[in-house]
LUMRO-144453 format. One record per residue: residue in one letter; z, x, y of N, C-alpha, C, CB in turn. Coordinates in steps of 0.05 Angstrom, whole numbers, plus 5000, padded with zeros to 4 digits. Glycine has a CB too. Example, Ala and Ser with C-alpha at 12.3 -4.5 7.8 and 13.67 -1.06 7.14 Angstrom:
2
A515652644886515652464910515652644934518152264911
S514252574955514352734979515752585001511452824988
END
This chain:
93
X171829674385174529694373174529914352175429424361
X176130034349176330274333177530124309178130524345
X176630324292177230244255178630424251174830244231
X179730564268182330724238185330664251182131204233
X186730584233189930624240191230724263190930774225
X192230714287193330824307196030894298193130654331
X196530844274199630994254198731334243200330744215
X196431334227195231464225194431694234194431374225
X193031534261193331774286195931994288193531614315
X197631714297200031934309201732014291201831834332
X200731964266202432134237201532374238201832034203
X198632354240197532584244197732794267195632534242
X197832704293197932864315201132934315196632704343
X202532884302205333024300204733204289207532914289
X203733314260204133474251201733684255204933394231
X200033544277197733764294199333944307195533624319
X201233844327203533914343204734104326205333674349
X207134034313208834154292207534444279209133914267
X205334414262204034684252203234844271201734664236
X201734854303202435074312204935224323201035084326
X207135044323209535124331210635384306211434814334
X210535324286210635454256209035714257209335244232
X206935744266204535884264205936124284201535704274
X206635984316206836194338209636354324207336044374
X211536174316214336354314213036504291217736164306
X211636514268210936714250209637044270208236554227
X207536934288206237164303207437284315204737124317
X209837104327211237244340213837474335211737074351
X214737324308217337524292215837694272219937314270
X213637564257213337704236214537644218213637914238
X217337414216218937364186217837084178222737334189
X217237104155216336904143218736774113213137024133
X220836964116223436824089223336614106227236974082
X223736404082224236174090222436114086225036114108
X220836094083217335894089216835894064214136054109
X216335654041215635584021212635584017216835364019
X210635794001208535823992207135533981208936013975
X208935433960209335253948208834913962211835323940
X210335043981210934754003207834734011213434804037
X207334824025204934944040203234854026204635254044
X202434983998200034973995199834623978199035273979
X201234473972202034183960202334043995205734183936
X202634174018201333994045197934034044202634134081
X197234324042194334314038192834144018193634564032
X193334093994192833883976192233583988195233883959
X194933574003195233324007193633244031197933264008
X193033414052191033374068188333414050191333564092
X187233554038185433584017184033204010187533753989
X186733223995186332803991186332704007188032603978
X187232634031186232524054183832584061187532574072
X182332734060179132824072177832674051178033204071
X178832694023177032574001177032374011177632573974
X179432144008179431884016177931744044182131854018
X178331994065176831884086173531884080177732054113
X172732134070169332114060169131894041168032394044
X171431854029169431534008169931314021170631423971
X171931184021173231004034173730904060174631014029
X173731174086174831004108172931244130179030974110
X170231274126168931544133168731464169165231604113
X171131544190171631574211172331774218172631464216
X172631804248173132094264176532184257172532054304
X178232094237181032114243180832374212183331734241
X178732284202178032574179177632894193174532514161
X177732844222178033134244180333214239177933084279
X182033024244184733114237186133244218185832974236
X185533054198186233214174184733464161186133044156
X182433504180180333784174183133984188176233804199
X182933924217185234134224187534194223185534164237
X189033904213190934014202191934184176191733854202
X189934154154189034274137188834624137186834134135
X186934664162186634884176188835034180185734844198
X190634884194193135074205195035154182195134894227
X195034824158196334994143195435274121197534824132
X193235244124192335464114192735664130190035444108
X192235634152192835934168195836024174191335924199
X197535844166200835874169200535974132203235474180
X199435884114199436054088199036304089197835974071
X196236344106195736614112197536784115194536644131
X199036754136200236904153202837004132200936744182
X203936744121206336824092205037024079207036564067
X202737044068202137244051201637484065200137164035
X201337514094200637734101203337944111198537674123
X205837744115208437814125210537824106209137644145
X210537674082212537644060212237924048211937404039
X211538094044212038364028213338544044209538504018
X212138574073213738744089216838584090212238784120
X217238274097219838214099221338264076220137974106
X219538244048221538324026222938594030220138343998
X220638854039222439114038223439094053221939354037
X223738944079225639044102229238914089224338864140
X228438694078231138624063232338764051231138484049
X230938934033232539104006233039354019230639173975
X232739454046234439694055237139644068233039844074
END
């Protein structure tokens, strides 16, 4: 019988789902207005504490998850910082 939450899970595998959807439309336009730095990096946090919690408290395979979800949002941060300056000048012409 498995020990972790099957809520859990699929809290999580939504937003496994969800962040590459975020990720492709960035690669694909290049516009990143709209996308909160801020936001982003307070989801990375918060997956952050979930990894903590799972290594003390609940040390199962559902801490994969939150490794990659973690991941993506970092790599959807990436991508803001690599696209937000060009979208700024393309605005101000």
């Amino acid at each position: 019988m498995a020990n972790f939450s099957i809520w859990e899970v699929l809290f999580l595998l939504c937003f496994s789902i969800s962040w590459p959807v975020s990720i492709a439309k960035s690669l694909r336009t290049k516009v990143v207005i709209g996308k909160s730095p801020l936001f982003m990096s307070l989801i990375i946090l918060g997956y952050i504490f979930g990894i903590i919690h799972k290594s003390l408290y609940s040390n199962d395979i559902v801490i994969w998850l939150y490794v990659f979800n973690a991941a993506l949002v970092t790599f959807d941060l990436i991508l803001y910082c690599l696209y937000i300056g060009k979208n700024r000048r393309e605005l101000k012409r």
